[in-house]
C-alpha positions as CSV (number, residue, x, y, z in Angstrom):
1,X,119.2,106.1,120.4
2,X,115.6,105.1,120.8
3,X,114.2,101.8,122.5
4,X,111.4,100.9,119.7
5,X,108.8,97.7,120.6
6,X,107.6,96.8,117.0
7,X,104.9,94.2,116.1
8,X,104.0,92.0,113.0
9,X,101.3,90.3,112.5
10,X,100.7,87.0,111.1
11,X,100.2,88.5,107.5
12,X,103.8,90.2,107.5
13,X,105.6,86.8,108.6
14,X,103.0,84.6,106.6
15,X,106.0,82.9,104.5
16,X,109.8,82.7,104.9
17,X,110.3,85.4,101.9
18,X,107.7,87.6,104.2
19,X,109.8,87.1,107.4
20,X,113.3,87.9,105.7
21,X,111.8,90.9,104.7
22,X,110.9,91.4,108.4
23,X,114.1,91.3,109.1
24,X,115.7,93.6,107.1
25,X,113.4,95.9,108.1
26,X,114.9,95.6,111.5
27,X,118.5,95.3,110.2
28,X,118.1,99.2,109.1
29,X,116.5,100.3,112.4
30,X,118.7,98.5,114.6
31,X,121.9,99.7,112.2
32,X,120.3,103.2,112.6
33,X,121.2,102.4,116.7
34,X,117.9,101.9,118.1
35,X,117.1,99.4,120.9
36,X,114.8,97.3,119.1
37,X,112.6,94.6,120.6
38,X,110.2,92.4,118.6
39,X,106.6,90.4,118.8
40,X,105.4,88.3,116.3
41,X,102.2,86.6,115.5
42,X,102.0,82.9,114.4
43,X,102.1,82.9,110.5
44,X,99.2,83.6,108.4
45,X,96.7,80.7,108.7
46,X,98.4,78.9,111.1
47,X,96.8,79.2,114.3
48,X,93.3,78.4,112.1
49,X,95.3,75.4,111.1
50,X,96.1,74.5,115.1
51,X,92.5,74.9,115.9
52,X,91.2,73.1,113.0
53,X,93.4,69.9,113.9
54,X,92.1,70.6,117.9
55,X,88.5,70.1,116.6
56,X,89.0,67.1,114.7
57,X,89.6,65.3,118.4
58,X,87.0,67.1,120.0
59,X,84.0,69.4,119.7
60,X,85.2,71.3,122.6
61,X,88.7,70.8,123.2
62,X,89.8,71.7,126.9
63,X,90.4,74.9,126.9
64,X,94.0,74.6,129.0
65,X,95.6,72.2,126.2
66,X,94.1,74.4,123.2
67,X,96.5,77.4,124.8
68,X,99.5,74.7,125.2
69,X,98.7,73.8,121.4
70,X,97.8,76.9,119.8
71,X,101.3,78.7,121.4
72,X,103.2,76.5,119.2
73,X,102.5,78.8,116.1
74,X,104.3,82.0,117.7
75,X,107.0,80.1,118.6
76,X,107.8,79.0,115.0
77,X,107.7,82.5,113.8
78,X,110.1,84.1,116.7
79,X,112.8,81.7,116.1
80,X,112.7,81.7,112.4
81,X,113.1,85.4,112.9
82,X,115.9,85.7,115.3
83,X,117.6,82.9,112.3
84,X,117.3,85.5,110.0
85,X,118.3,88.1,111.8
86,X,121.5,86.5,112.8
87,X,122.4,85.5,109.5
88,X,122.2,89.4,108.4
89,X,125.2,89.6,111.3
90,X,122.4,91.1,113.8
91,X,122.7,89.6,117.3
92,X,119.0,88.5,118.1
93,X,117.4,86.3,120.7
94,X,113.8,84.4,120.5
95,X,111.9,84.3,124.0
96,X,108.4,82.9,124.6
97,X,105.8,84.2,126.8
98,X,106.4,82.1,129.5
99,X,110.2,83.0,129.0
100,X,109.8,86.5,129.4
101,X,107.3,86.0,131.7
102,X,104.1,87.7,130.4
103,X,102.0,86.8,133.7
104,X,98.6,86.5,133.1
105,X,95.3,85.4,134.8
106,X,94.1,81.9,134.2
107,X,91.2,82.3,131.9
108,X,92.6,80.5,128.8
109,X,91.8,81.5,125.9
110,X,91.3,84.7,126.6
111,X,93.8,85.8,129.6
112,X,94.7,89.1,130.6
113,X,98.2,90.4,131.4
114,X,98.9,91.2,134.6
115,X,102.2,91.7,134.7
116,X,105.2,91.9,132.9
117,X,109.1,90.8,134.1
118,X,111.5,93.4,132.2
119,X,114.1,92.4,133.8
120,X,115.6,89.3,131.0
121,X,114.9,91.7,128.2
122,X,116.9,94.5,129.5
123,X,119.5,92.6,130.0
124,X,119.5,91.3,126.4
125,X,118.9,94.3,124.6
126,X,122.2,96.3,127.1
127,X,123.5,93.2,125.4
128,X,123.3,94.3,122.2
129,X,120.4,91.8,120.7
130,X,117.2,92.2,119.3
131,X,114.9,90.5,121.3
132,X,112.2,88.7,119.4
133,X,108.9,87.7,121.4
134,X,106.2,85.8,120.6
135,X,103.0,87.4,121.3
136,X,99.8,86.4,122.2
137,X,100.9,84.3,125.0
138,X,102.1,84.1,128.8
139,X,101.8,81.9,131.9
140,X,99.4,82.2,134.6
141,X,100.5,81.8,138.5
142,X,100.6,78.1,138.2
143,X,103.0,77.9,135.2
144,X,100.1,77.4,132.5
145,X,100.8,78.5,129.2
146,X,98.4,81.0,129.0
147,X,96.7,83.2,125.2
148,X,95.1,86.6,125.1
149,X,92.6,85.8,122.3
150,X,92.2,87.3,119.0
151,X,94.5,89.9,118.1
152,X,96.3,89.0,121.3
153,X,100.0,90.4,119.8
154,X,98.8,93.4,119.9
155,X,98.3,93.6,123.2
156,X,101.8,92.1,124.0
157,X,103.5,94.6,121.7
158,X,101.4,97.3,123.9
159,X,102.2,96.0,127.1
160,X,105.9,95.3,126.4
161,X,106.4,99.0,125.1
162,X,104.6,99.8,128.4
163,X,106.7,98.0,131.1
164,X,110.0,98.6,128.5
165,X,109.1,102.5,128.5
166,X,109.6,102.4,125.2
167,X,109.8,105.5,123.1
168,X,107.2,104.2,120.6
169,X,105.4,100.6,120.1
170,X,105.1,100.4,116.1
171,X,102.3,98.0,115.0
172,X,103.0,96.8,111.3
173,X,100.0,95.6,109.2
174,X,99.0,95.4,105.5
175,X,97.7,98.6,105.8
176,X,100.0,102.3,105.8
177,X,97.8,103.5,108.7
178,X,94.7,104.8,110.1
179,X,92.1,105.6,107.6
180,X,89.5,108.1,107.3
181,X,87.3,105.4,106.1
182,X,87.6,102.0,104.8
183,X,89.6,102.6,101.2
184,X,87.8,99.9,99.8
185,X,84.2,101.9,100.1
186,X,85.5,105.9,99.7
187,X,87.9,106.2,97.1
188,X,88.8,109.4,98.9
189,X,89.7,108.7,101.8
190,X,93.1,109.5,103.4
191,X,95.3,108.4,105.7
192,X,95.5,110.4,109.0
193,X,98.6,111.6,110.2
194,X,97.9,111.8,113.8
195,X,94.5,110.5,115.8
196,X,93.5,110.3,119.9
197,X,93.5,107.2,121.6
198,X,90.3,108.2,122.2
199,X,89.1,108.5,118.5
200,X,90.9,105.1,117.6
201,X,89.2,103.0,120.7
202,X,85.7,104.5,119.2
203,X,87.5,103.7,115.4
204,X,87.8,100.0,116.7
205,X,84.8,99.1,118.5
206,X,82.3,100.7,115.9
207,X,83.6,98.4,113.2
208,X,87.3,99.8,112.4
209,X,89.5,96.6,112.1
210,X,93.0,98.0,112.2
211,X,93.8,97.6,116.0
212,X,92.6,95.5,118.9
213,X,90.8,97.5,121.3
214,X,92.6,96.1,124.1
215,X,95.5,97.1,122.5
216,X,94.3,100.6,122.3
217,X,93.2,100.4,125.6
218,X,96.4,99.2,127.2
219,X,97.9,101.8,124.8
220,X,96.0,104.8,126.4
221,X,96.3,104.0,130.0
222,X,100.0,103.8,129.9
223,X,100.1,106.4,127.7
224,X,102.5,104.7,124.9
225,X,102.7,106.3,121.6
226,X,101.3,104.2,118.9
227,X,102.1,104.3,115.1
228,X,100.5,101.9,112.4
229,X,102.8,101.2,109.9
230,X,102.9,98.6,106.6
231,X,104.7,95.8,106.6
232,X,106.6,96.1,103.1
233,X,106.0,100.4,102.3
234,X,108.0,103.0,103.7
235,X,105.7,105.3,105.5
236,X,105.1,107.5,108.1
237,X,102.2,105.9,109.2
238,X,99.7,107.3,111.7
239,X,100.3,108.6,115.2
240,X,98.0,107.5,118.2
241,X,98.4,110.1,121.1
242,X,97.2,111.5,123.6
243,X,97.8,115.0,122.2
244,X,94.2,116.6,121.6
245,X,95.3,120.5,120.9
246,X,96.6,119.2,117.3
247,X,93.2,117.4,116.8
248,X,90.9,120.3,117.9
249,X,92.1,122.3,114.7
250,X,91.7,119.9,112.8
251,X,88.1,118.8,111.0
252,X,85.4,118.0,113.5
253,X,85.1,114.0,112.4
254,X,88.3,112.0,112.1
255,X,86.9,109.4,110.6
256,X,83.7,107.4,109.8
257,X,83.4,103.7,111.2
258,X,80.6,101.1,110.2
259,X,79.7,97.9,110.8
260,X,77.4,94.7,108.6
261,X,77.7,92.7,111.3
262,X,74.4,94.0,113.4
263,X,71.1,92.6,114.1
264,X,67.8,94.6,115.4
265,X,65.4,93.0,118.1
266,X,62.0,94.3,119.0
267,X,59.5,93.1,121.4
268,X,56.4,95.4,121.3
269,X,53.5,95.7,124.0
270,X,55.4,95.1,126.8
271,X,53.5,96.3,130.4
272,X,55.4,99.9,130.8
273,X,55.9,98.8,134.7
274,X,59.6,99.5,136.5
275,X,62.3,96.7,135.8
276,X,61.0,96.1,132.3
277,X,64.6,96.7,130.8
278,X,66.1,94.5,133.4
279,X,63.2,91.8,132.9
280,X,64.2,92.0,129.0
281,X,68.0,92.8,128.7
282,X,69.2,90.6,132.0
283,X,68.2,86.7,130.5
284,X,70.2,88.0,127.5
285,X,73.0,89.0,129.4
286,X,73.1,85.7,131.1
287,X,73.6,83.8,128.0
288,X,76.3,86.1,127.2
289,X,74.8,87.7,124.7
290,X,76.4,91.3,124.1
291,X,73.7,94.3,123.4
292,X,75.0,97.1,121.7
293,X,72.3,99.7,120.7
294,X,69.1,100.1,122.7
295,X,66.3,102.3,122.2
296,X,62.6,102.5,124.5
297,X,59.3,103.9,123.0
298,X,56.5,104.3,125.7
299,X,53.2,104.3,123.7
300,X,49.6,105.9,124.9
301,X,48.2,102.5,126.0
302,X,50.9,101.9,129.0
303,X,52.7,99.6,127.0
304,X,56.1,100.0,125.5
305,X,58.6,98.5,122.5
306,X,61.6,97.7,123.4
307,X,64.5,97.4,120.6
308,X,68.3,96.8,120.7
309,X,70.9,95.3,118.5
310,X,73.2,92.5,119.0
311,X,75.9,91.1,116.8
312,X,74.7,89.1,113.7
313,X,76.3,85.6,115.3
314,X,74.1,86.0,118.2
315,X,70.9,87.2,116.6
316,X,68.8,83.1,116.9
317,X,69.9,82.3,120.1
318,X,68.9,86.1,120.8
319,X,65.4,85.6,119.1
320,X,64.4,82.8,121.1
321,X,65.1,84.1,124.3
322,X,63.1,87.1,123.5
323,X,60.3,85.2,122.2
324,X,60.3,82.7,125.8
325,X,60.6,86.7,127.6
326,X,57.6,87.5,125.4
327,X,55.0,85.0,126.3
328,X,55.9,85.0,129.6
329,X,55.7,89.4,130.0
330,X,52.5,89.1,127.3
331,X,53.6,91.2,124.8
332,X,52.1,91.5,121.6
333,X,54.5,90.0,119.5
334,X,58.4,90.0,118.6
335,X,60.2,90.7,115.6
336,X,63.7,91.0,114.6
337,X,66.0,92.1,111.3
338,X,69.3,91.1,110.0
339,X,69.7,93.4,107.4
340,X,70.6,96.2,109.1
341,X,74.2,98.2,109.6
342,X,75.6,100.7,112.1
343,X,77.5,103.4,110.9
344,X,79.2,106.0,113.3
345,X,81.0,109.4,112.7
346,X,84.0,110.2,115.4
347,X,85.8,113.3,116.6
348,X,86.7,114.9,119.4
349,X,86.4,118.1,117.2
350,X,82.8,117.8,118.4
351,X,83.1,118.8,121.8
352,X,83.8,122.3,120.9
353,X,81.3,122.2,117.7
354,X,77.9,122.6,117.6
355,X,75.0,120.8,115.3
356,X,77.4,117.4,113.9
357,X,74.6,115.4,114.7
358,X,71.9,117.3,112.6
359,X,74.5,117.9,109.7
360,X,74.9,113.7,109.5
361,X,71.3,113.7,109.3
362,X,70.6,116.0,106.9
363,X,74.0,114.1,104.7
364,X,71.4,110.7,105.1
365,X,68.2,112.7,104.5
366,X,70.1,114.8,101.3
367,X,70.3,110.3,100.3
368,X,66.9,109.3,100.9
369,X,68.2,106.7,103.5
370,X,66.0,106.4,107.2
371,X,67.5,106.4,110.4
372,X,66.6,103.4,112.2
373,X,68.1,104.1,115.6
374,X,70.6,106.5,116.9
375,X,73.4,106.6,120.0
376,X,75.6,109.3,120.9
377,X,78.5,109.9,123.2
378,X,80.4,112.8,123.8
379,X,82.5,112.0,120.2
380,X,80.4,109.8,118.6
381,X,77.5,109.7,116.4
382,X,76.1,106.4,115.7
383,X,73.0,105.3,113.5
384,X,71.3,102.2,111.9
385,X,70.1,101.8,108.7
386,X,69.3,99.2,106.2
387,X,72.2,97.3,105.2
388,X,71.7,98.0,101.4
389,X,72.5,101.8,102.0
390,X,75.8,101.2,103.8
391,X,77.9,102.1,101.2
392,X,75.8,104.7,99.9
393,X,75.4,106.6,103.4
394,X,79.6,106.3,104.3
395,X,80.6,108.3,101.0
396,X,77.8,110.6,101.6
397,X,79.1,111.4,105.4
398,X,82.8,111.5,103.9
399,X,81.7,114.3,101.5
400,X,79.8,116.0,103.8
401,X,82.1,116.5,107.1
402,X,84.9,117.4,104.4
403,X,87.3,114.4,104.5
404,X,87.2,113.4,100.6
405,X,91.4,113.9,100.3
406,X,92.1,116.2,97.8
407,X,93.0,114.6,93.7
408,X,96.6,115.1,94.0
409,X,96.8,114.1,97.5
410,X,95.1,110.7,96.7
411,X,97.6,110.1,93.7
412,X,100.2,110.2,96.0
């Protein structure tokens, strides 16, 4: 018998067909004898729905009563759920955040857990019923109903698998698992049956959109084994882990992330004098403004260019800060480019490999596409180019570090 946190999102319980589906998914694993306990997003749409409605009152609705609003759409699902599951003769239970008592900070919103009370679910499940939770949500100190932001269920499913010492947290999606790519652009690209925590938290912050990164995050420092599954396929999905030794023997680069949703700033001729960066980067910091990519020429004439990337949302508000820092630094002028994308190869195959980074060039040169900009870690390779060549410049990097999946493999 296995204690197994599993998570659907909003997509899997978007209709009442969709959530007694969910449910005899669960029927099998909990006839199978495994501990099971639940979180479920709001169905598909609705929390758009919620918000949408909040706006037509105000602008800017109060932050503390969007969370008290917003909440309502989990707790439609987890009850609906723990209906069906009784009907199919399961015992099941619907809790809330606040019921389970996720505690959270008070930044609403966008809270963080701090804590989580095992103690109600325990008793539940030694009880015999699947316990369904509604994610996204907990209370702060003051009894506030409290949300995590975007994506927030994942998090909960994390962090109840976490303080459950759960065997394995199961995230379901519309998706059978981690890809090498996006599907959509590589034809040939193939699920992978096992991936780091390390390679997936690169995965989802260069662009990949199958997990949260907080989720991955929470994931990683409690060490909790993840496994992306679909929804409505059977599957085995793909493994995160901490495992590396696996990994090493495999290909160098997992997978290949990217990202249209970049925008390139330049101010050129600034005065080459100590604290430029600051002087540039810290009035866009204060308007909470998040810089991604930054790269520093110093020319011959003691002046330098200064260029970074933001995301595409914040690129005006972005441009006229830099313009007010320009006048007031004298630089020669300012310019700026939305057509630009970011495309990153990870692996943690390339700590023990030599020359990844010039075989991905020569895969863009081989294409005729430039390199705009380039950052590396100690598993990543990332590069901008012009938007146009996106595409183009992913199929060529999937060819070239060898992760096109085999004909008979991708017919599978």
């Amino acid at each position: 018998m296995a204690l197994i946190v599993q998570k659907f999102g909003g997509t899997s319980v978007g209709s009442v067909e969709r959530i007694e589906q969910v449910a005899e998914k669960i029927k099998k694993f909990r006839d199978g004898g495994d501990d099971i306990v639940v979180v479920v997003s709001a169905m598909s749409g609705e929390t758009n729905r919620l918000i949408d409605l909040a706006k037509q009152i105000s602008d800017q609705p109060v932050a503390r009563e969007l969370d008290v609003m917003v909440s309502t759409g989990e707790q439609v699902t987890i009850a609906l759920l723990a209906m069906a599951l009784i009907k199919r003769g399961v015992p099941a239970v619907s809790f809330t955040g606040n019921q389970v008592r996720i505690l959270t900070d008070s930044a609403h919103t966008k809270a963080r857990i701090l804590q989580i009370d095992s103690q109600r679910i325990q008793r539940e499940l030694k009880a015999g019923r699947v316990v369904v939770v509604a994610g996204f949500q907990g209370v702060d100190g003051k009894g506030n109903i409290t949300t995590l932001g975007r994506g927030g269920s994942d998090t909960t499913g994390v962090a109840l698998a976490a303080a459950l010492k759960a065997d394995e947290c199961q995230i379901y999606t519309d998706v059978d698992g981690v890809y090498t790519t996006d599907p959509r652009v590589v034809a040939k690209a193939r699920r992978l049956d096992k991936i780091t925590f390390e390679e997936m938290l690169e995965m989802a912050s260069l662009g990949s959109k199958v997990l949260q990164i907080r989720a991955v995050e929470f994931a990683g420092k409690y060490s909790v084994p993840l496994r992306v599954l679909h929804s409505f396929q059977e599957g085995p999905g793909t493994l995160i882990t901490l495992d590396e030794e696996e990994s090493m023997e495999q290909p160098i680069i997992s997978g290949i992330a990217f990202n249209r949703d970049e925008a390139k700033l330049t101010i050129r001729g600034v005065p080459d004098t100590p604290g430029v960066a600051f002087k540039i980067l810290g009035p866009i910091s204060a308007a909470n403004v998040e810089v991604d990519m930054i790269v520093q020429n110093v020319a011959h004439d003691n002046t330098t260019d200064f260029t970074f990337t933001v995301h595409r949302n914040d690129y005006n508000s972005a441009l006229q800060i830099l313009q007010t820092i320009a006048n007031e630094m004298g630089a020669r002028e300012v310019i700026g480019d939305t057509d630009i994308a970011k495309v990153s190869i990870v692996g943690v195959g390339m700590r023990s490999h030599a020359g990844v980074a010039s075989r991905m060039f020569e895969a863009l040169a081989k294409e005729n596409i430039n390199i705009q900009m380039i950052s590396t870690s100690e598993i990543k390779v990332s590069v901008v180019i012009e938007e146009k060549y996106l595409e183009l410049a992913v199929r060529a990097l999937h060819t070239a570090f060898d992760l096109d999946a085999p004909a008979a493999k991708r017919a599978e």
